[in-house]
LORO-113450 format. One record per atom (N, C-alpha, C): atom name; residue number from 1; x negated, y negated, z. Coordinates in nm, 4 decimals, padded with zeros to 6 digits. Each point is the difference from the previous one (the first is absolute). Example, Ala and Ser with C-alpha at 12.3 -4.5 7.8 and 13.67 -1.06 7.14 Angstrom:
// LORO-113450
   atom   seq          u          v          w
      N     1   -01.3190    00.5690    00.7800
     CA     1    00.0890   -00.1190    00.0000
      C     1   -00.0900   -00.1200    00.0000
      N     2    00.0350   -00.1050   -00.0720
     CA     2   -00.0820   -00.1190    00.0060
      C     2    00.0770   -00.1090    00.0730
***
This chain:
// LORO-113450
   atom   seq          u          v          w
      N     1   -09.9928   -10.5134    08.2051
     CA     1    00.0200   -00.1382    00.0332
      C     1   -00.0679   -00.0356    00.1297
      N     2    00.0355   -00.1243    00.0427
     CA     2   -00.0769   -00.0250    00.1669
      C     2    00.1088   -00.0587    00.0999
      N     3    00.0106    00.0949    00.0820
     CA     3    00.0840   -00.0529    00.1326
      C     3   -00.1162    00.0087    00.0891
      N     4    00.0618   -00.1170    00.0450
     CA     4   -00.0450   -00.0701    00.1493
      C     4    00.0796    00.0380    00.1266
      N     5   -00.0593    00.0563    00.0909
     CA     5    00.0802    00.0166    00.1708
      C     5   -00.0360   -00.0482    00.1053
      N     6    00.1115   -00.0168    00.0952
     CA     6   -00.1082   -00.1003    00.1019
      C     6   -00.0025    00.1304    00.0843
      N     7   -00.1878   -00.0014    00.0278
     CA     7    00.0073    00.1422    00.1099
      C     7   -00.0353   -00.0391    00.1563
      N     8   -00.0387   -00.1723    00.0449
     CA     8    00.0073   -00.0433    00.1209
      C     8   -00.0588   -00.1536    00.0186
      N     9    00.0105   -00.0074    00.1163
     CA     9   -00.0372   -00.1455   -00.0002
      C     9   -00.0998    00.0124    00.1210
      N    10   -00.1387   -00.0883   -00.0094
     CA    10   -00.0669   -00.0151    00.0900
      C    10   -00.0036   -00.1151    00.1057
      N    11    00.0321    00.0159    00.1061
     CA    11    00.0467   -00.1228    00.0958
      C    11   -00.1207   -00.0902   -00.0011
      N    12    00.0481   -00.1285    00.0135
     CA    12   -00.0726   -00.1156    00.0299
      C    12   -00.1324    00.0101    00.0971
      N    13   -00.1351   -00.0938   -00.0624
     CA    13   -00.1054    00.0355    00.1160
      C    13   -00.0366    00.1470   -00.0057
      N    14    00.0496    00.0782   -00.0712
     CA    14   -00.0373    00.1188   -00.0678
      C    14   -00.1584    00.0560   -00.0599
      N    15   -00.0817    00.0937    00.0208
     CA    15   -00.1124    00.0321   -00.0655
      C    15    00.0229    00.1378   -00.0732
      N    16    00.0078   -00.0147   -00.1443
     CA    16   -00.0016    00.1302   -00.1093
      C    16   -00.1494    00.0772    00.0406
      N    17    00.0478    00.1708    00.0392
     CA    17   -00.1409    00.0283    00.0343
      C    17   -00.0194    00.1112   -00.1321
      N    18    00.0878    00.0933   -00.0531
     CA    18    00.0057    00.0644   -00.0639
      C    18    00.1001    00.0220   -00.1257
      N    19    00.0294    00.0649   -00.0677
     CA    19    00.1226   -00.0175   -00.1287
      C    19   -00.0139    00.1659   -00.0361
      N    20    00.0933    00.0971    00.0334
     CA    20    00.0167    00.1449   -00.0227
      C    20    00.0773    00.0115   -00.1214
      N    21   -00.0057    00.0572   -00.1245
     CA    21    00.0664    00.0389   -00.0743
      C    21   -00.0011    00.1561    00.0093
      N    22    00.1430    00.1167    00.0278
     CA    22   -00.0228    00.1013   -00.0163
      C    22    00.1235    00.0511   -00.1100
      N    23   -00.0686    00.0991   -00.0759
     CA    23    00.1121    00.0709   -00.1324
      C    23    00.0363    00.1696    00.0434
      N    24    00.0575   -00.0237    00.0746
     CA    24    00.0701    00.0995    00.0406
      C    24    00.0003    00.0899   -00.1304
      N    25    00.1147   -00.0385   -00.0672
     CA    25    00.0785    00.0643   -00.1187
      C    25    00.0038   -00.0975   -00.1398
      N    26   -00.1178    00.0402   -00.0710
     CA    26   -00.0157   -00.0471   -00.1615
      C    26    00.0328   -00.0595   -00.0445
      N    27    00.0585   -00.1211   -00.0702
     CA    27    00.0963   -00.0608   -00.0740
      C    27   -00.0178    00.0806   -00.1744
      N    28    00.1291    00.0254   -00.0503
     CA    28   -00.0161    00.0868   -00.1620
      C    28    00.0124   -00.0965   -00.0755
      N    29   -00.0106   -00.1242   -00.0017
     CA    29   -00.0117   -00.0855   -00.0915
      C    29   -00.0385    00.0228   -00.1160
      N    30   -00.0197   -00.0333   -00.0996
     CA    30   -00.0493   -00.0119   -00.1286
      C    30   -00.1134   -00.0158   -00.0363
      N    31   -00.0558   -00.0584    00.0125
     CA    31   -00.1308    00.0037   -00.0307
      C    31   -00.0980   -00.0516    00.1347
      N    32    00.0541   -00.1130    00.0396
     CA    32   -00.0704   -00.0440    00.1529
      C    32    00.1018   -00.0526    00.1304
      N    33   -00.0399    00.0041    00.0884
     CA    33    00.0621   -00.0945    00.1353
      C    33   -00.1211    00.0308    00.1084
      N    34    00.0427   -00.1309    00.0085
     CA    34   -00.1150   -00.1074    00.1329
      C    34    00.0894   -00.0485    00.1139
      N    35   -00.0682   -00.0273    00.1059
     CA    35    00.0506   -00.0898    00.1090
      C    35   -00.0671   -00.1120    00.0501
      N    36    00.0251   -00.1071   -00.0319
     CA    36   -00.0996   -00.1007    00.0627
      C    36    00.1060   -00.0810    00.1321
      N    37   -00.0683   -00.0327    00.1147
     CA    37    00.0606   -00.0488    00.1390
      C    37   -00.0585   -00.1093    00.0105
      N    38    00.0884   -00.1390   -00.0044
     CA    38   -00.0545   -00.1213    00.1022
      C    38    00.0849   -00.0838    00.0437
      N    39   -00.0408   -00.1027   -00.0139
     CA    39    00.0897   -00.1188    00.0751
      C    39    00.1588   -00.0379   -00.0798
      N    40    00.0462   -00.0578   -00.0338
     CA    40    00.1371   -00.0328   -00.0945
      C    40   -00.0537   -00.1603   -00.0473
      N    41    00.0155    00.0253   -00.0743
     CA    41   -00.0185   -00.1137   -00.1116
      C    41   -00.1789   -00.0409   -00.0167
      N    42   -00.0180    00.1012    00.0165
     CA    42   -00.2178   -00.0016    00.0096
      C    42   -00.0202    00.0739   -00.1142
      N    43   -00.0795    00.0012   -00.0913
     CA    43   -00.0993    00.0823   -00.0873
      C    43   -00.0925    00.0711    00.0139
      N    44   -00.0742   -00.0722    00.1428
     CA    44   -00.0908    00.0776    00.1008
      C    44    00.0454    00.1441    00.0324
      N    45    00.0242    00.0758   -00.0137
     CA    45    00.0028    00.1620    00.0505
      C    45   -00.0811    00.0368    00.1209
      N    46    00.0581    00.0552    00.1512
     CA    46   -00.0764    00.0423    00.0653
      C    46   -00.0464    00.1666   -00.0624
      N    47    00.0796    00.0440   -00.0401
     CA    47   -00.0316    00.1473   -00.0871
      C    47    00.0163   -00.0104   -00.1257
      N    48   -00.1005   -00.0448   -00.1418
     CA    48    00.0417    00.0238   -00.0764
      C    48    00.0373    00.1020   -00.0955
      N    49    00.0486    00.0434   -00.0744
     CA    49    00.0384    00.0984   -00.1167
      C    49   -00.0320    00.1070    00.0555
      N    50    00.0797    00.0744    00.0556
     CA    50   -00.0399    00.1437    00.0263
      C    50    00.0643    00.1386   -00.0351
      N    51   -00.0512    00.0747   -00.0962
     CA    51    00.0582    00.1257   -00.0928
      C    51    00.0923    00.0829    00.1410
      N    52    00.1533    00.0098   -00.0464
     CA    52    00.0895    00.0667    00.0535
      C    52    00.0220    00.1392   -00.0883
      N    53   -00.0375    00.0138   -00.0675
     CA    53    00.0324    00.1076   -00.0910
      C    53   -00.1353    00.1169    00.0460
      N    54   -00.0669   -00.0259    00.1189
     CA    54   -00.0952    00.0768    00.0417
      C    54    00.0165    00.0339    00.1432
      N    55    00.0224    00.0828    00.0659
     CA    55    00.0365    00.0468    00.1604
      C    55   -00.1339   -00.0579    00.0813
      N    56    00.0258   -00.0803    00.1184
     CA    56   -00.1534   -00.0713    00.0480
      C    56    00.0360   -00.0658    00.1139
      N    57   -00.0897   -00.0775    00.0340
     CA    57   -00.0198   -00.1200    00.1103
      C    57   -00.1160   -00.0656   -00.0324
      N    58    00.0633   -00.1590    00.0037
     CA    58   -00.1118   -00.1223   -00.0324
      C    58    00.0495   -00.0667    00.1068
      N    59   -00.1246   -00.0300    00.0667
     CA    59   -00.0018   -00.0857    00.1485
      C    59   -00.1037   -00.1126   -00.0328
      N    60    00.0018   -00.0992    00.0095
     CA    60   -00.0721   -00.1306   -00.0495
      C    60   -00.0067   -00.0939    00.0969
      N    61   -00.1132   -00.0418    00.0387
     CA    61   -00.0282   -00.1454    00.0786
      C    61    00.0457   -00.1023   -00.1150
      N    62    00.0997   -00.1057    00.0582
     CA    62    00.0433   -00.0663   -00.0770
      C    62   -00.1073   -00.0763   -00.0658
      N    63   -00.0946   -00.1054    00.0447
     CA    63   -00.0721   -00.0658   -00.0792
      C    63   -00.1361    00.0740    00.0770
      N    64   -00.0651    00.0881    00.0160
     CA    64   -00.0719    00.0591    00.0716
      C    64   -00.1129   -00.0487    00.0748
      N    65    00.0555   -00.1197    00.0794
     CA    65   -00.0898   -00.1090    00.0689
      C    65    00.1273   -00.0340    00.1119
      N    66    00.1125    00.0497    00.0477
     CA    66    00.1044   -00.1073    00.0657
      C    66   -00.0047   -00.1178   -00.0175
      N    67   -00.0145   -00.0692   -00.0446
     CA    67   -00.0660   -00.1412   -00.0489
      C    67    00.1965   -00.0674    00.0430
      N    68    00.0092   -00.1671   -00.0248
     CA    68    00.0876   -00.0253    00.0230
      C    68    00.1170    00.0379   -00.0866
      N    69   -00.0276    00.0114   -00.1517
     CA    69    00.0853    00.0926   -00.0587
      C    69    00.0902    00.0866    00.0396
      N    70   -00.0289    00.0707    00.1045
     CA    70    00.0846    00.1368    00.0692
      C    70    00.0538   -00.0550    00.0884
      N    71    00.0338   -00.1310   -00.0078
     CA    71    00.0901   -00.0460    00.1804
      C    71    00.1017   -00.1050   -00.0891
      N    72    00.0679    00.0418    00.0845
     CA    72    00.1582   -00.0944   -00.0660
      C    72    00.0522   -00.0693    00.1177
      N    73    00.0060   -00.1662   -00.0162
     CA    73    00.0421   -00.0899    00.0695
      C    73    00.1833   -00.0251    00.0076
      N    74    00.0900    00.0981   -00.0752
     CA    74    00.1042    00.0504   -00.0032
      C    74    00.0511    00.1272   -00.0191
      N    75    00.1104    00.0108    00.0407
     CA    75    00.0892    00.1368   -00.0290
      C    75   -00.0614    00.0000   -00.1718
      N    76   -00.0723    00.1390   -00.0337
     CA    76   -00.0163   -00.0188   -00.1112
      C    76    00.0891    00.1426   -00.0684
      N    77    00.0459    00.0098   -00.1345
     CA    77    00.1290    00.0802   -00.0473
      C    77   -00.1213    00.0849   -00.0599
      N    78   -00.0335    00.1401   -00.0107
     CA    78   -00.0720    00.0934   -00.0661
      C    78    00.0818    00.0621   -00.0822
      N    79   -00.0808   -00.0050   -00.1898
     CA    79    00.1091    00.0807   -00.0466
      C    79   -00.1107    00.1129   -00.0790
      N    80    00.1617    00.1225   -00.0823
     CA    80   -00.1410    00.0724   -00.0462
      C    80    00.0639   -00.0083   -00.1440
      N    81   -00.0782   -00.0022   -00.0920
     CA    81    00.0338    00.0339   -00.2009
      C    81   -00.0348    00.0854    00.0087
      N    82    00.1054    00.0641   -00.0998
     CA    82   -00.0367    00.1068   -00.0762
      C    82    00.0258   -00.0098   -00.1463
      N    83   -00.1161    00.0357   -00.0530
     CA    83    00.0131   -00.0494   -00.1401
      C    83   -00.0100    00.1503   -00.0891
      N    84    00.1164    00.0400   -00.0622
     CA    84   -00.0263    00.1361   -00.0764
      C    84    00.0272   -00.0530   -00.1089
      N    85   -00.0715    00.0705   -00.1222
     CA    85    00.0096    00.0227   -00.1358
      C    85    00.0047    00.1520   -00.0258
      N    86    00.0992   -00.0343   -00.1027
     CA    86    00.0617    00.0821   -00.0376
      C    86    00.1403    00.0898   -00.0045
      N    87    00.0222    00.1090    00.0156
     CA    87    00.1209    00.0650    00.0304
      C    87    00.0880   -00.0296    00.1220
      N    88    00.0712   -00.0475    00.0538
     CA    88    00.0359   -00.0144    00.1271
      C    88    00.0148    00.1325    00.0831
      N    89   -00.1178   -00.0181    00.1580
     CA    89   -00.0453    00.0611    00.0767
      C    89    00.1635    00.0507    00.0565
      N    90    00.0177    00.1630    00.0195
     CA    90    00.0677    00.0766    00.1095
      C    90   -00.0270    00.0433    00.1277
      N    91   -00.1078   -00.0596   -00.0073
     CA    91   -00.0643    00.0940    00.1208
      C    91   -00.1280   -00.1067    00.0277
      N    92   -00.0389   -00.0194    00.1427
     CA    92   -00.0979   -00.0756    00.0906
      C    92    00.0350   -00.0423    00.0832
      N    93   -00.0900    00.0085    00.1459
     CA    93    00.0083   -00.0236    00.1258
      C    93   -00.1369   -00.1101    00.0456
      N    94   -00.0022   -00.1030   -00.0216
     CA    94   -00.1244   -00.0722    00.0794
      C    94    00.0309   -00.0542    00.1273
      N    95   -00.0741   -00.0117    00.0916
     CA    95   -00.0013   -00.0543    00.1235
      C    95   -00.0861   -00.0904    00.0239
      N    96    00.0185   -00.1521    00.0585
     CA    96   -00.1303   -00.1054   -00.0129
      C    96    00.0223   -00.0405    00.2137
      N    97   -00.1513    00.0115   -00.0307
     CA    97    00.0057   -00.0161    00.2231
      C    97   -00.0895   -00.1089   -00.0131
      N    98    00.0012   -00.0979    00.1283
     CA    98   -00.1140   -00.1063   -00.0025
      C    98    00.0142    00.0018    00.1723
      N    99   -00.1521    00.0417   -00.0062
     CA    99   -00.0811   -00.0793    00.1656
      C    99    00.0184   -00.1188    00.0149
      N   100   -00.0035   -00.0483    00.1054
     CA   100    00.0363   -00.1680   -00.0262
      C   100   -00.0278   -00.0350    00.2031
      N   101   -00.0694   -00.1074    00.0376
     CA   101    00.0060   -00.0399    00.1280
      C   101    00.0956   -00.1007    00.0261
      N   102    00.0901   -00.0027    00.1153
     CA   102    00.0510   -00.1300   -00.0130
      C   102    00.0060   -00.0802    00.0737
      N   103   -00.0141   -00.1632   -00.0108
     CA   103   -00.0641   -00.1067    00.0732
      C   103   -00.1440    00.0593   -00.0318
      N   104   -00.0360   -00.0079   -00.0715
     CA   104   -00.1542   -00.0160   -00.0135
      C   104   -00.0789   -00.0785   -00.0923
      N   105    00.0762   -00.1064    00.0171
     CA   105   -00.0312   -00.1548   -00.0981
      C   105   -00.1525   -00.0511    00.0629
      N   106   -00.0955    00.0686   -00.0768
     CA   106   -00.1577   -00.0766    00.0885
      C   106   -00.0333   -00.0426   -00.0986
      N   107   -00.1041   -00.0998    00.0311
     CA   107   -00.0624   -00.1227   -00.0651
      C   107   -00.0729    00.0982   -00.0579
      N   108   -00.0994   -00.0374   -00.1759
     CA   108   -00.1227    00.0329   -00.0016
      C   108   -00.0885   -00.0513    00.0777
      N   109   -00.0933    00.0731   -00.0496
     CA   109   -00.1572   -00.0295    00.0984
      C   109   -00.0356   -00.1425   -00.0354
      N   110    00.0082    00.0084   -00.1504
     CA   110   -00.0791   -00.1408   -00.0429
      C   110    00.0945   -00.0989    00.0030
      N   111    00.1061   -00.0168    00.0256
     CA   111    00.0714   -00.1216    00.1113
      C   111   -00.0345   -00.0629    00.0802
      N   112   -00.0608    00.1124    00.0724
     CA   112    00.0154   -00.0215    00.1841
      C   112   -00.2141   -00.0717    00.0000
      N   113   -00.0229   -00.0429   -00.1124
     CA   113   -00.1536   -00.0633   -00.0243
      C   113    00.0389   -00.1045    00.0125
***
């Protein structure tokens, strides 16, 4: 099935610099499980779909430009899915980390033209 968790919130005036997914410990799911991390109530994914059923680390520039995308003009709520099919998982450990500057609300370049 897919549960949703909230794993943090990025403070206001905020800059997303990075998005860490690490799998400690496997998920035994059934056939698959993923983790995708972003905002709450967004479709946008700063990490999308990422295989938990494999021991690793995926570190991702969120939109890989910092572009204004990665800055949040509020307390923003970060959550993570997990979506397994199949057997229900006994076992998995994921951990999700995010770089982040804060107060670092800057203009783009092509604004300031």
């Amino acid at each position: 099935g897919t549960t949703t968790y909230d794993v943090g919130v990025l403070p206001k005036n905020s800059q997303l610099l990075t998005s860490t997914i690490r799998c400690a410990v496997v998920s035994d799911s059934g056939t698959s499980a993923t983790v995708s991390v972003g905002k709450t109530g967004s479709a946008a994914f700063y990490v999308v779909a990422t295989d938990v059923k494999t021991l690793g680390e995926t570190t991702l520039l969120t939109t890989g430009s910092l572009d204004s995308a990665d800055r949040v003009d509020a307390d923003t709520q970060i959550t993570a899915t997990l979506i397994a099919v199949g057997t229900t998982a006994t076992t998995g450990q994921v951990s999700v980390t995010f770089t982040y500057v804060q107060a670092n609300y800057l203009q783009d370049k092509a604004a300031n033209i």
